[in-house]
C-alpha positions as CSV (number, residue, x, y, z in Angstrom):
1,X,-83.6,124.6,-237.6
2,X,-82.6,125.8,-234.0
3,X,-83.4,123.7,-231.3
4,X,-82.7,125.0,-227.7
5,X,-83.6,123.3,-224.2
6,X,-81.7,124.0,-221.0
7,X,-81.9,123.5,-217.4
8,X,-82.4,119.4,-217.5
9,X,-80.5,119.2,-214.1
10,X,-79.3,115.3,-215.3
11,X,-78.3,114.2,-211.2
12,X,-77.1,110.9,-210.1
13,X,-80.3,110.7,-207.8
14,X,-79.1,112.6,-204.6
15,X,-80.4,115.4,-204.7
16,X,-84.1,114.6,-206.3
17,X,-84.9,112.1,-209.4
18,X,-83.3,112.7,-212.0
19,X,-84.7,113.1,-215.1
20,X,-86.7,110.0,-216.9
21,X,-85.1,108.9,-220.2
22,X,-88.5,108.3,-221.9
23,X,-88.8,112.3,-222.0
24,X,-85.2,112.5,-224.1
25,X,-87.3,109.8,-226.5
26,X,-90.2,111.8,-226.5
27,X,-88.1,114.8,-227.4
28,X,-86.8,112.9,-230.2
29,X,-90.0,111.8,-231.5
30,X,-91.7,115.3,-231.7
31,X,-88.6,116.6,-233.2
32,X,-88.6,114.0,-235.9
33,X,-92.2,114.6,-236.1
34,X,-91.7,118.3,-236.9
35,X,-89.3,117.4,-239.1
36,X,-90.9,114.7,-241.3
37,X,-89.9,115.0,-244.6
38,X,-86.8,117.1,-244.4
39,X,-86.6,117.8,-248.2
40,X,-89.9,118.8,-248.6
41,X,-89.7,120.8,-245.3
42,X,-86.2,122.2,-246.5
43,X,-84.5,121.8,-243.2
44,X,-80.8,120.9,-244.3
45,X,-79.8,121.2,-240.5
46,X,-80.2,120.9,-237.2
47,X,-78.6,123.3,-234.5
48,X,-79.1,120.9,-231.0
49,X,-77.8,123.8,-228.1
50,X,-77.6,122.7,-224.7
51,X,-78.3,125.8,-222.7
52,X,-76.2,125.5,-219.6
53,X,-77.6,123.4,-216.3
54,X,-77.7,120.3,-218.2
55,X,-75.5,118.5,-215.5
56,X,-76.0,119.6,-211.9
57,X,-72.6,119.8,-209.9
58,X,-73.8,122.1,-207.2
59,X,-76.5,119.5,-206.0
60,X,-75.2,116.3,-204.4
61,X,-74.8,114.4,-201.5
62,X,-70.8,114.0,-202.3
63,X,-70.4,117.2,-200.8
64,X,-72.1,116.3,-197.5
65,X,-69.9,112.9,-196.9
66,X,-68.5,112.2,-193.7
67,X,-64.9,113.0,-194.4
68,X,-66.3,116.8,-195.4
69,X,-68.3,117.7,-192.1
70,X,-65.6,120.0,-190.4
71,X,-67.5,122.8,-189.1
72,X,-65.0,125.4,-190.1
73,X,-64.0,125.3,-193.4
74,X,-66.0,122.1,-195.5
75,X,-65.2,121.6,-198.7
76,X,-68.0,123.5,-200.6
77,X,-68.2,124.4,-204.5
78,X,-66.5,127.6,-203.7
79,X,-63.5,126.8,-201.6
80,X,-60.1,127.9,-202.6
81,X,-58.5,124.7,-204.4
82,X,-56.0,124.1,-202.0
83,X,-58.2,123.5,-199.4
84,X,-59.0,119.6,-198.7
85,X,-61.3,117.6,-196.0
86,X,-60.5,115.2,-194.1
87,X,-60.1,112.5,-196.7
88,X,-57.7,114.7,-198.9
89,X,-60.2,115.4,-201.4
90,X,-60.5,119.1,-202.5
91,X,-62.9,121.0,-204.8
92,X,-61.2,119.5,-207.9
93,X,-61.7,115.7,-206.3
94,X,-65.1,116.6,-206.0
95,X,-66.4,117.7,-209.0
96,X,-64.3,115.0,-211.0
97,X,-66.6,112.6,-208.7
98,X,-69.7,114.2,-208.9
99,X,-69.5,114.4,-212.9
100,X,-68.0,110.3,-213.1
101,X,-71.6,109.7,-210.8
102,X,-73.8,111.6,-213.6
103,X,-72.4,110.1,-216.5
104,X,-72.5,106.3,-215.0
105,X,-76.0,106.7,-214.1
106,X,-77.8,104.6,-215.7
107,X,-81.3,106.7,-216.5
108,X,-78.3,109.4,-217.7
109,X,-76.7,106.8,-220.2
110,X,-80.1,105.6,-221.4
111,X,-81.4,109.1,-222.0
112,X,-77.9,110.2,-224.2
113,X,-78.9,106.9,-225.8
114,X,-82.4,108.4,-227.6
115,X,-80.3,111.5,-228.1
116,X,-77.7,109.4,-230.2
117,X,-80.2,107.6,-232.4
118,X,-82.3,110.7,-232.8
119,X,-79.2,111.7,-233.9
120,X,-78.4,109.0,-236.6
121,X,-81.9,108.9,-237.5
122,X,-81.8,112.1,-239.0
123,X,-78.0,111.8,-240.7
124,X,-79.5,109.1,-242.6
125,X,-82.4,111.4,-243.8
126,X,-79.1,113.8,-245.0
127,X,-79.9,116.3,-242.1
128,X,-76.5,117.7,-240.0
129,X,-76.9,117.7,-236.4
130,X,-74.9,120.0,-235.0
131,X,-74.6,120.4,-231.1
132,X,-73.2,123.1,-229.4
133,X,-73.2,123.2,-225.0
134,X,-72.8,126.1,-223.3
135,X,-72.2,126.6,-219.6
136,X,-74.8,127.6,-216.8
137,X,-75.1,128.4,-213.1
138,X,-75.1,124.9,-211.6
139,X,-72.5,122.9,-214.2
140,X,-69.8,126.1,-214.4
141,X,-67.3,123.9,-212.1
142,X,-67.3,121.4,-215.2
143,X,-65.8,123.9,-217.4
144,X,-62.9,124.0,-214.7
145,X,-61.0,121.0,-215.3
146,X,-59.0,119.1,-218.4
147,X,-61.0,115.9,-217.1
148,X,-64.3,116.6,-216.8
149,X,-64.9,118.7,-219.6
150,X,-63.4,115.6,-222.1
151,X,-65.7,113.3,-219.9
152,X,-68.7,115.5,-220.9
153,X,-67.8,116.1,-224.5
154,X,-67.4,111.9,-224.6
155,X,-71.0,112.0,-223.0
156,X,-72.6,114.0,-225.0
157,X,-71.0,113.0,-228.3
158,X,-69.6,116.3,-229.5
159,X,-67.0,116.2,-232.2
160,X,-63.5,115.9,-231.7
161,X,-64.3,115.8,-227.8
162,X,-60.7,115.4,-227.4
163,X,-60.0,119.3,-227.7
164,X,-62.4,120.0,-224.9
165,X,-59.5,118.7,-222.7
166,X,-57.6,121.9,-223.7
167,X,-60.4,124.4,-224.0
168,X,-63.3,125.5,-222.2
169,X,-66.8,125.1,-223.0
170,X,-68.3,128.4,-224.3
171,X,-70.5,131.1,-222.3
172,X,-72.2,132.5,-225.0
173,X,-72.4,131.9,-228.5
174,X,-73.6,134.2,-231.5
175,X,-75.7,131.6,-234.0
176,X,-75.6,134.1,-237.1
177,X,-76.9,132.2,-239.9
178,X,-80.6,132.2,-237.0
179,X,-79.2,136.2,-235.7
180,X,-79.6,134.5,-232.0
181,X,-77.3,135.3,-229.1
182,X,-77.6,132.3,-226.2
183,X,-76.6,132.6,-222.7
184,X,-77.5,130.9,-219.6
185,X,-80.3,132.8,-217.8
186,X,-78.5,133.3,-214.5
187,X,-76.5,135.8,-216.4
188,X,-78.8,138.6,-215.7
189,X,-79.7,137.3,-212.5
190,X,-77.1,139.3,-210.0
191,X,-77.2,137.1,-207.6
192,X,-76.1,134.1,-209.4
193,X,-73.8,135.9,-211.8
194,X,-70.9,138.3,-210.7
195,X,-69.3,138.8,-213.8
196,X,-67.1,135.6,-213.3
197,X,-68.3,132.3,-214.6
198,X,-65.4,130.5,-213.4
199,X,-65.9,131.7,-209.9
200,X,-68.6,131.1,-207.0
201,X,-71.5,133.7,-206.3
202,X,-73.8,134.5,-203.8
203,X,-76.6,132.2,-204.8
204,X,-74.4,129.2,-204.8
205,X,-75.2,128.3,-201.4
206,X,-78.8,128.1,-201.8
207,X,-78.5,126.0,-204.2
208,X,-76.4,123.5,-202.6
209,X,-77.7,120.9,-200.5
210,X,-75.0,122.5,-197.7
């Protein structure tokens, strides 16, 4: 079984609410529901894929703090990493930040708490859960860093999180044994996808709260 969901936007609460944990339960239930019986439904696995956007790194008040409000060059998701505010922080300092606020949230940790037991719930029934995360338009800066990728793949449980800290998390992935290519949407979207995914794009601004 192939189960794909993107676009959960999982903030620290700065830039809207973020998402309730009760719907991460209520995802687990109707999944478990579907799968009921996984013998006689002959479902031996589960393919989880996180569709890019699940964290939001472009959205958030860090980037509008006090020490950032220089009128010529502020620190903004696509400044040149050499370039610090104020307070010495660059784009680097930023994101670490930003990702360290999403993961301590406590809605955040709750909700990867229903995804966990989901999780086990369905080992115990002799189902794998596999769970693959691919990168999107407002968590790309993520994929950046040694630190923040490892403090994602701890997050999210992957397996062997430790190698994320020396590798990127994929842009696309070919799932053969379903004959599915995912991507994030952005990617045909021009102006939120210039060919680079470790780089800034036009429609990065607008979705900024700068």
């Amino acid at each position: 079984m192939l189960v794909v969901f993107s676009d959960i936007h999982l903030t620290y609460g700065t830039s809207g609410t973020t998402i309730v944990p009760r719907a991460f339960k209520k995802f687990g239930n109707i999944l478990s529901d579907i799968i009921g019986d996984p013998q006689q439904a002959k479902i031996q696995e589960i393919q989880i894929v996180l569709l890019g956007d699940i964290f939001d790194v472009i959205r958030s008040n860090r980037w509008l703090r006090k020490e950032n409000q220089s009128e010529n060059r502020p620190i903004r998701p696509w400044s040149e990493p050499g370039e610090v505010d104020s307070g010495g922080w660059n784009v680097e300092r930023y994101t670490k930040e930003i990702v360290k606020d999403i993961i301590n949230h406590p809605n955040n940790i709750e909700a990867m708490g229903y995804m966990r037991q989901c999780q086990k719930e369905w080992a115990e029934k002799n189902v794998k859960v596999d769970l693959t995360y691919l990168m999107g338009n407002h968590d790309w800066l993520i994929n950046r860093y040694d630190s923040t990728r490892l403090d994602i793949a701890n997050f999210i449980c992957l397996p062997h999180p430790q190698w994320y800290a020396g590798n990127p998390f994929p842009e696309i992935f070919l799932f053969e044994g379903y004959g599915v290519l995912a991507r994030h949407g952005d990617y045909y979207d021009r102006f939120n996808h210039e060919g680079d995914r470790n780089a800034s794009f036009l429609g990065t601004p607008s979705l900024s709260t700068c």
